[in-house]
C-alpha positions as CSV (number, residue, x, y, z in Angstrom):
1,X,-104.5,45.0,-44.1
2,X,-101.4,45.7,-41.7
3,X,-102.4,46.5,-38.3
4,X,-102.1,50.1,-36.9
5,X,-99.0,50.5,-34.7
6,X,-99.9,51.4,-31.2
7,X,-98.4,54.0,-29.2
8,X,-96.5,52.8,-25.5
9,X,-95.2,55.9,-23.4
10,X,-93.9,55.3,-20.3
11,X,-94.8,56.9,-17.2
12,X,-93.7,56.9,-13.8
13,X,-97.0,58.3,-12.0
14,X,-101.2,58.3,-12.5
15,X,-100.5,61.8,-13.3
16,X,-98.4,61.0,-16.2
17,X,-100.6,58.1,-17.2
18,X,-103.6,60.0,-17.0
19,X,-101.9,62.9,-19.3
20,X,-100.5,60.0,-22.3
21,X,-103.7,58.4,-22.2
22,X,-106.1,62.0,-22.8
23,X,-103.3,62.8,-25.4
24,X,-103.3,59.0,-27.5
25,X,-101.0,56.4,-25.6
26,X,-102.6,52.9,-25.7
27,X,-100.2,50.8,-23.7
28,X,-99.0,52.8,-20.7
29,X,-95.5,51.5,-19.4
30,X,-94.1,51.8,-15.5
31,X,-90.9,52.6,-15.5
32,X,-88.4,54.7,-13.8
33,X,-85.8,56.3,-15.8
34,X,-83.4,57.4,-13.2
35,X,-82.9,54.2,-12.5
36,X,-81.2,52.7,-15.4
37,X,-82.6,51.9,-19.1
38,X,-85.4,49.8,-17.6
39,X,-85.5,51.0,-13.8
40,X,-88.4,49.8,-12.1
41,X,-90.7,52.0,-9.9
42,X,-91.7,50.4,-6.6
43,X,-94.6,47.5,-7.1
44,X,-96.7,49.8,-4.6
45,X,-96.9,52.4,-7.3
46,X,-97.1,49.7,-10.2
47,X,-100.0,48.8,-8.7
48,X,-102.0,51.8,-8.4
49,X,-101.1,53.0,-11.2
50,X,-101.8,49.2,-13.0
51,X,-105.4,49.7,-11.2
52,X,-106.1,53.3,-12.2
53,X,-104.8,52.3,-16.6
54,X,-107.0,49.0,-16.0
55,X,-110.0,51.3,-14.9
56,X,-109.6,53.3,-18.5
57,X,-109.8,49.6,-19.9
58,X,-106.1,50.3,-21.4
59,X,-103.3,48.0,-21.5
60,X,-100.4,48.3,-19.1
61,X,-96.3,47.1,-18.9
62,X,-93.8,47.4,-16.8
63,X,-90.0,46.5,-16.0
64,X,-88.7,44.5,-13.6
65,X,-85.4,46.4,-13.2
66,X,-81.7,46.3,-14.7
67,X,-81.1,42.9,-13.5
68,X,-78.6,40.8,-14.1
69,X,-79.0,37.2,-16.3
70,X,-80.0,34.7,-13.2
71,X,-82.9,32.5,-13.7
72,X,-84.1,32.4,-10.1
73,X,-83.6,36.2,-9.6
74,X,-85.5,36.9,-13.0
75,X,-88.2,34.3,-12.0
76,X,-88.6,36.0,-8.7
77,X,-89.0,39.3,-9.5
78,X,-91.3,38.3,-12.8
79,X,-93.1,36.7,-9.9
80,X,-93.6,39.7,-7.4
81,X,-94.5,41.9,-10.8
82,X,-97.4,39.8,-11.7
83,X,-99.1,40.4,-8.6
84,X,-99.9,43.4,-9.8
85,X,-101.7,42.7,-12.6
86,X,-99.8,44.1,-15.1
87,X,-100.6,43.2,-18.6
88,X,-96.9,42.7,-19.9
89,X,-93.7,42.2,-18.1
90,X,-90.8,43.7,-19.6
91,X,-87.5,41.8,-18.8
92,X,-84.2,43.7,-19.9
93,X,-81.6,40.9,-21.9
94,X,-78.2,42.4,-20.8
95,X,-74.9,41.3,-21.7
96,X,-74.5,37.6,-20.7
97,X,-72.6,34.2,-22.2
98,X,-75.7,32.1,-22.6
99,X,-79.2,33.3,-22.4
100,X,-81.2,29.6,-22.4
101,X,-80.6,29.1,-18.1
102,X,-82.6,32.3,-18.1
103,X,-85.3,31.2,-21.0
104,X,-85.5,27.7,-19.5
105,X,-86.3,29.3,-16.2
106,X,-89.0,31.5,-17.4
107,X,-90.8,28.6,-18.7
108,X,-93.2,28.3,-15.8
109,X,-94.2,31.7,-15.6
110,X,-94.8,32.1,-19.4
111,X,-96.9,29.1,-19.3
112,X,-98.8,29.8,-16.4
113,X,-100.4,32.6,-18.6
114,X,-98.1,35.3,-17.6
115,X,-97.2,37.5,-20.5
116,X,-93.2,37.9,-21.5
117,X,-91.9,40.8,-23.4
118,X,-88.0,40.5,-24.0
119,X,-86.3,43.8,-24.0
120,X,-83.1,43.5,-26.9
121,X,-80.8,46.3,-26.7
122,X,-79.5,47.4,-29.9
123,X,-75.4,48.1,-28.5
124,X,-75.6,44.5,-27.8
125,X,-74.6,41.3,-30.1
126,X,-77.2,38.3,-29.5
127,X,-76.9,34.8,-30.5
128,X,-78.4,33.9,-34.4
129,X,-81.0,32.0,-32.6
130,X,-82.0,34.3,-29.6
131,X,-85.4,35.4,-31.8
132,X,-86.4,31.6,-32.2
133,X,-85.0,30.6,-28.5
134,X,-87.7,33.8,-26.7
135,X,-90.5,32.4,-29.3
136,X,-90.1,28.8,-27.5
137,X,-89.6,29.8,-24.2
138,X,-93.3,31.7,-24.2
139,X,-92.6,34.9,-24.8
140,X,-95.1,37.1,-26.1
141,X,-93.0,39.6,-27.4
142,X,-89.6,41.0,-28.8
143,X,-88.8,45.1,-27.9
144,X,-86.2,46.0,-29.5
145,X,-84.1,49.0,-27.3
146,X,-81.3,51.2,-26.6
147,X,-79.1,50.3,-23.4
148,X,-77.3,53.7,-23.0
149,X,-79.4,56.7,-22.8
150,X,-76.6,58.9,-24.5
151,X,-78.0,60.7,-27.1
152,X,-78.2,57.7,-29.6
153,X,-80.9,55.9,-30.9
154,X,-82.2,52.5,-32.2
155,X,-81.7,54.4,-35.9
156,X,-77.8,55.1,-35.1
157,X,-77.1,51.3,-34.2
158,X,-79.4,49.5,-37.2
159,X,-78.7,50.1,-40.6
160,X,-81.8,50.0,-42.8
161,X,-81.3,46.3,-44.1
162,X,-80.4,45.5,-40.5
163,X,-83.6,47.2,-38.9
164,X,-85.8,45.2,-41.9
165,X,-84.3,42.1,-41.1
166,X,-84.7,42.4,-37.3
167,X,-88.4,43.2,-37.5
168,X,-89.3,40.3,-40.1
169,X,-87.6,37.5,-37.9
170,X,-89.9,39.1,-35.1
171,X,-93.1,38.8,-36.9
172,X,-92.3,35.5,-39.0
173,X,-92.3,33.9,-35.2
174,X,-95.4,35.4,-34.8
175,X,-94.0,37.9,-31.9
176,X,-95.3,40.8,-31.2
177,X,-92.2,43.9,-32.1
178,X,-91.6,47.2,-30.2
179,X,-89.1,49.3,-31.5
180,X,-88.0,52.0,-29.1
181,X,-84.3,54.0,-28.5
182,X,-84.6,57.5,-27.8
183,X,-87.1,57.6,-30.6
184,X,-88.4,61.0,-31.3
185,X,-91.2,61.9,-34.1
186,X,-88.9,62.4,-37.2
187,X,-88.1,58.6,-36.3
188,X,-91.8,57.7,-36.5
189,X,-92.7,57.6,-40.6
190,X,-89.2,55.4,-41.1
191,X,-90.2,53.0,-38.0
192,X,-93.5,52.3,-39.5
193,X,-92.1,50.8,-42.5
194,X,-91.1,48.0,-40.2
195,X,-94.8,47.1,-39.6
196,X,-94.0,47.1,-35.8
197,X,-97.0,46.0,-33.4
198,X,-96.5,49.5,-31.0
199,X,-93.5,52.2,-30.7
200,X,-92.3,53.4,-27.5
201,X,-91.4,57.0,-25.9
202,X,-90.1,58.0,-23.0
203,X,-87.4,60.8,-23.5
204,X,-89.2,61.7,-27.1
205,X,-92.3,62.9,-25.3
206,X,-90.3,64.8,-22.5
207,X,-89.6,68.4,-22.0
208,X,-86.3,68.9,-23.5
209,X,-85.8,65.8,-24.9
210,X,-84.6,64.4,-21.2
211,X,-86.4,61.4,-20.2
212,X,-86.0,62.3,-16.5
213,X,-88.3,65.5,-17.1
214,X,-92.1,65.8,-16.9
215,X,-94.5,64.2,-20.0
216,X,-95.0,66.8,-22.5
217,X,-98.4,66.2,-23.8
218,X,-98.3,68.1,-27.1
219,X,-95.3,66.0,-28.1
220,X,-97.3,62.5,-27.1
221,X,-100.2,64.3,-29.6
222,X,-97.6,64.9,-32.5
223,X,-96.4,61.5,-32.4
224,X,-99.9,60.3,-32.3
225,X,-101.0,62.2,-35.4
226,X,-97.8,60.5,-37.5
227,X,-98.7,57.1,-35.9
């Protein structure tokens, strides 16, 4: 029996994780969407609003920023993050040359017990091993993302065959897979077929479609009901 695919929305308040969790989120994600594809609120906030999602006894994530590849900048903002008690750290993998400095440097924190979730962006090539490379360095997870909030999403950069293969690499390593992009309901019934663990919303949820505007709970309840 395949597992039911959870529902992530991120929020950038307790207001708005209060509202996705009485309308059906299960993982609530911290994230500021002015700054960047994964902007990261302030860990003051994280925190609270970490405390107030752990109080519900649902799951939390959050982002540690658009940062650039370097292992001892990753490492140290992974670091700061975890104080908060965060379930899952999200860590964005932009455009670099070689991504192992920044696996091998992660290797203490992932073994420590804290709990990886590497963010792919779909506008982006990756190595033919980078699946196999996250699985070994500890990661928990693969999310797989859009980059540039334009309009786009996941389903206009991944063919069909493309989307299929993705996913089963993910769950053959026994990774868990988020599939996200600018995702909107009519995306939801073809983004099951992937069997993916949970889908994420940000800009899909939002009045007007624009991720910078409020929650809109009735679109979190639609997308629920097709989950």
């Amino acid at each position: 029996m395949v597992p039911m695919t959870q529902l992530l929305i991120s929020v950038t308040s307790i207001e708005e994780a209060q509202m996705a969790l009485e309308n059906g989120a299960d993982i609530i994600d911290l994230k500021d969407p002015s700054a960047g594809a994964l902007g990261a609120l302030p860990l003051d906030l994280i925190e609270s609003i970490v405390n107030f999602v752990r109080r519900q006894n649902r799951l939390s994530s959050a982002t540690i920023g658009d940062l650039p590849m370097q292992p001892d900048l990753l490492a140290k903002q992974v670091a700061e993050l975890a104080k908060t008690r965060v379930d899952y750290i999200k860590i964005g993998f932009f455009e670099a040359s070689d991504y192992q400095p920044c696996l091998d440097g992660l290797k203490c924190t992932t073994q420590a017990g804290v709990k990886l979730i590497a963010v792919l962006f779909a506008e982006y090539a990756y190595p033919s091993n980078i699946i196999e490379a996250i699985k070994k360095a500890g990661f928990i997870g693969i999310m797989l993302d859009t980059a540039k909030k334009n309009g786009l999403t996941l389903m206009d950069y991944y063919s069909d065959e493309q989307r299929a293969i993705f996913a089963r690499q993910v769950l053959k390593c026994g990774l868990s897979l988020g599939l996200a992009g600018s995702l909107k309901a009519q995306h939801v019934v073809i983004a099951k077929k992937l069997n993916p663990t949970y889908m994420g919303f940000r800009g899909g949820v939002c009045d007007e479609n624009k991720r910078a505007l409020g929650l809109n709970k009735a679109k979190i309840r639609a997308i629920r009901k097709v989950l």
